[in-house]
C-alpha positions in Angstrom: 28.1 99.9 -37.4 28.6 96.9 -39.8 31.6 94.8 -40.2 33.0 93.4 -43.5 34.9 90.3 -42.6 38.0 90.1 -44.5 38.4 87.8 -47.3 39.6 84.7 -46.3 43.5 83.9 -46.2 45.1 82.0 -49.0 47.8 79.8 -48.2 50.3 78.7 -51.1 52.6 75.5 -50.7 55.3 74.6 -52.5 55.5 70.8 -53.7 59.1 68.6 -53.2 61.1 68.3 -56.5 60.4 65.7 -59.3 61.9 64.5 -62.4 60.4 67.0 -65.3 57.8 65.2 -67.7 58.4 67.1 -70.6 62.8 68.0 -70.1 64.7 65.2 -69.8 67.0 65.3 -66.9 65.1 68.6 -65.7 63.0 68.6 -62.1 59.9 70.3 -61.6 58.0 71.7 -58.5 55.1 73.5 -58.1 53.1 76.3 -56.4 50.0 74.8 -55.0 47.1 76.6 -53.2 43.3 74.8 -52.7 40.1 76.2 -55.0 37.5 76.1 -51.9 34.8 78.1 -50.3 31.9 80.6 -51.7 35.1 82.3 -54.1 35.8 79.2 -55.8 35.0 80.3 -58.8 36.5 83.8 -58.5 39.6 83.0 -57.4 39.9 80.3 -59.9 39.4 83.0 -62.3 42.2 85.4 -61.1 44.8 82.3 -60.6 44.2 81.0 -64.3 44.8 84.9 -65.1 48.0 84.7 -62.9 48.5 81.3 -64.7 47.8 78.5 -62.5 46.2 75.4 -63.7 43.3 73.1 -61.8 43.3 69.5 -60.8 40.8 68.6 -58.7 40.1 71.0 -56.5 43.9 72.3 -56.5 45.1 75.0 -58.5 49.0 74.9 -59.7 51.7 76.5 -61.0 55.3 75.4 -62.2 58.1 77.0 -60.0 60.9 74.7 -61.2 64.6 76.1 -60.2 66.7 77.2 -62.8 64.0 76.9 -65.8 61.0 79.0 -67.3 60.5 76.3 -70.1 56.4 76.4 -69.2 55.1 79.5 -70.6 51.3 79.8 -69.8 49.2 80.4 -72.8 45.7 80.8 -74.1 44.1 81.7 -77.6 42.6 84.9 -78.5 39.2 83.2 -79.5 37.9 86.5 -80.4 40.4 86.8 -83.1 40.7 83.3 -84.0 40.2 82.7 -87.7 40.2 79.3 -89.7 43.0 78.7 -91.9 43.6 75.9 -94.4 44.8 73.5 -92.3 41.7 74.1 -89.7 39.6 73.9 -92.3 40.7 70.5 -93.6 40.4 69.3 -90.2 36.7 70.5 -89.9 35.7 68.7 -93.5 37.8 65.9 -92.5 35.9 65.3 -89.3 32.6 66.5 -90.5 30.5 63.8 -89.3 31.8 63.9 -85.5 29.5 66.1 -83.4 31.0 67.4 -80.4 28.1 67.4 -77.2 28.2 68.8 -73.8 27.5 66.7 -71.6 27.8 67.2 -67.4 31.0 66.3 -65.3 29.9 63.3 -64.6 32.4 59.6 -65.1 30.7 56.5 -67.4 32.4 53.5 -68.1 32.3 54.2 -71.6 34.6 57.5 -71.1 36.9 55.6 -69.0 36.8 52.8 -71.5 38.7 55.0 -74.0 40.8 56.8 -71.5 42.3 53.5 -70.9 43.1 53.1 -74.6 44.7 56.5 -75.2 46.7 55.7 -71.9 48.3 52.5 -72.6 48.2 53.6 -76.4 50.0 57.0 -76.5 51.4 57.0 -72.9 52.3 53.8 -71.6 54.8 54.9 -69.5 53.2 57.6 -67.8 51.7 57.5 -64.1 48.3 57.9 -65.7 47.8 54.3 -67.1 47.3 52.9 -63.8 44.3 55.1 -62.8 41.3 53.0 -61.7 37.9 53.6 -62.4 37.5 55.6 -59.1 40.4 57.9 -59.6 39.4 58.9 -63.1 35.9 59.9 -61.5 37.6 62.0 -59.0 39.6 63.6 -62.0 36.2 64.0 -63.4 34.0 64.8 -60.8 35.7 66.6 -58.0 35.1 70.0 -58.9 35.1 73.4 -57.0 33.5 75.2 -60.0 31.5 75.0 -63.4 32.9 72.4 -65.4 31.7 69.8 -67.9 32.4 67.2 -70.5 32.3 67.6 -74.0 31.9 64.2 -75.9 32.8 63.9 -79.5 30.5 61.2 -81.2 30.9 59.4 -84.4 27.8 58.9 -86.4 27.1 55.4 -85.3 27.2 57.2 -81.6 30.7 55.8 -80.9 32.4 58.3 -78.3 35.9 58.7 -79.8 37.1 62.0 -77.9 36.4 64.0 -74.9 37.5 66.9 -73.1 37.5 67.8 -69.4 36.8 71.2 -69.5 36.3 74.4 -67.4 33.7 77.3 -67.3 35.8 80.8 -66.6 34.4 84.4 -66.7 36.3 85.0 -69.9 36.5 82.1 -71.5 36.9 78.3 -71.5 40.0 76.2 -70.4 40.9 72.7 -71.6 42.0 70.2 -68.1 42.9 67.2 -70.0 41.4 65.7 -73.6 41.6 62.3 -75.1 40.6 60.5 -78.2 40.6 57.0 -79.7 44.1 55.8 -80.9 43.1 54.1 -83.6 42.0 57.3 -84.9 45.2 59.1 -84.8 45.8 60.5 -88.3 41.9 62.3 -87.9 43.4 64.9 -85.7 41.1 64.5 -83.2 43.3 66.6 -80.5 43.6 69.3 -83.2 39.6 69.2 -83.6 38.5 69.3 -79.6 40.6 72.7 -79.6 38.8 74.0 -82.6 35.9 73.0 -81.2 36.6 75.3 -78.0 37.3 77.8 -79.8 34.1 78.2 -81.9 32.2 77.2 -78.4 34.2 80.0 -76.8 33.1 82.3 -80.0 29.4 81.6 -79.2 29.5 82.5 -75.8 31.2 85.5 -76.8 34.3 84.7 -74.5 37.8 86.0 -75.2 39.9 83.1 -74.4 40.9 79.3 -74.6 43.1 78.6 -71.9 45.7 75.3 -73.3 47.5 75.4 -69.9 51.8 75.4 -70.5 53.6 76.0 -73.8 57.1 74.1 -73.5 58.8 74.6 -77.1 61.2 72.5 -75.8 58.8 69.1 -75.8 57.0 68.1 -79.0 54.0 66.8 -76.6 53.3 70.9 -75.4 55.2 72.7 -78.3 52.2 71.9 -80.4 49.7 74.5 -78.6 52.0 77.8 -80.8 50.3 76.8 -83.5 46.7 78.0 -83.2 47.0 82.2 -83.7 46.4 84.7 -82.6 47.9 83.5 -79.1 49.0 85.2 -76.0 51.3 84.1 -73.5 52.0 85.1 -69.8 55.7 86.7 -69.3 56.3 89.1 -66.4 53.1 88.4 -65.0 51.9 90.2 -68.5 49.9 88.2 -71.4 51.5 90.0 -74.6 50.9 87.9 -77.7 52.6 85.4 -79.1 54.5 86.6 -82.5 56.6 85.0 -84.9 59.7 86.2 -83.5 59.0 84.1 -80.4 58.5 81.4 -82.3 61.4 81.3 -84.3 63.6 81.7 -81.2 62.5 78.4 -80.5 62.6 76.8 -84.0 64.9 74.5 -83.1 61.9 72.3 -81.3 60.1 70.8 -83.8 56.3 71.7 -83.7 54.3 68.4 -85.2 52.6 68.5 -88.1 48.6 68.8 -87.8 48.4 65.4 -88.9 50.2 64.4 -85.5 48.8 67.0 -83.2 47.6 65.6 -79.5 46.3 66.8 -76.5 47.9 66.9 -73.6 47.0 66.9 -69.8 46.6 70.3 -69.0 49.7 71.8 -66.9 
């Protein structure tokens, strides 16, 4: 008689309360649980589902008392079809090839890291990452992940996006671009980008990690339709009426788009 061992417990914690990034005056806290063992890549699969994010070899989830303001959400590739405005983006950036490229840190990636960091968020706990923590950030990785490096024609790297391999689709960790470069919507572009790559492999979904109408850094991701969020513990997509309940948040313009570390 043969014996099945069971599958192996999964133990959730809860972290202590912090001040919000994205709500002023708001704390956060989150359900953790570690990415491990021969199921690492399943179960990363069924938490991003269940929407959890990955850092390192954690996965997360908000569980902040007394708010809901991050709504998980992820584009319906499948479905995805250029509009103007993508359009422009795509001619606009027409001589920037996008390359994937293994998760592995250089200098040069950390080199512009820096420079979005003390550019765009200088007041963030990010800008004092070493060398040797944005390796780890990089690098230490439960499951299939890689890098994909957007060069100018002169071979200058002046994006990249940390991103992971799921069984239905492709999810964006945490992108960053040159600052002098602002007004080329690079941030705008990597997510295109994912989403043709994500057409090719005929995958369903881009996962974009939390939606927070209520902060113009995460309010951006309702732009790129179709969408779906997670409410209930059910992805139903994300319509115009949703939208408009939260039309008081001002969504940037293209032109101002950024990405943001995936939460």
């Amino acid at each position: 008689m043969s014996y099945k061992s069971p599958r192996r417990l999964q133990f959730f914690y809860t972290t202590a309360p912090l001040p919000c990034p994205y709500v002023a005056g708001r704390t956060e806290r989150k359900l953790v649980t570690e990415v491990t063992g021969a199921d690492a890549e399943g179960l990363h699969d069924r938490l991003s589902r269940a929407g959890f994010r990955r850092s390192h070899n954690i996965a997360y989830a908000p569980v902040c008392p007394s708010c809901q303001s991050c709504i998980p959400i992820r584009i319906n590739a499948a479905a995805f079809r250029s509009k103007r405005q993508a359009r422009r983006i795509w001619r606009a950036n027409a001589a920037i090839e996008g390359f994937e490229v293994p998760a592995r840190a250089t200098a040069e990636q950390f080199h512009l890291f820096q420079r979005y960091q003390q550019h765009r968020h200088g007041d963030g706990d990010m800008v004092t990452m070493s060398f040797y923590d944005y390796r780890a950030m990089v690098e230490d990785t439960p499951i299939e992940t890689f890098i994909v490096e957007f060069r100018a024609p002169d071979d200058r790297l002046v994006a990249a996006c940390l991103t992971d391999r799921l069984s239905d689709g492709l999810s964006a960790v945490y992108s960053f671009f040159d600052p002098d470069l602002t007004r080329q919507s690079l941030g705008t572009l990597m997510v295109l980008w994912l989403i043709s790559r994500t057409q090719e492999l005929n995958l369903p979904y881009v996962y974009l990690g939390y939606w927070v109408p209520e902060s113009p850094k995460m309010a951006y991701k309702a732009r790129f339709a179709p969408s779906e969020i997670l409410v209930g513990g059910a992805w139903r997509a994300l319509g115009a009426d949703v939208v408009e309940e939260n039309a008081s948040f001002a969504i940037p313009d293209a032109a101002h788009f950024q990405p943001e570390r995936a939460r």
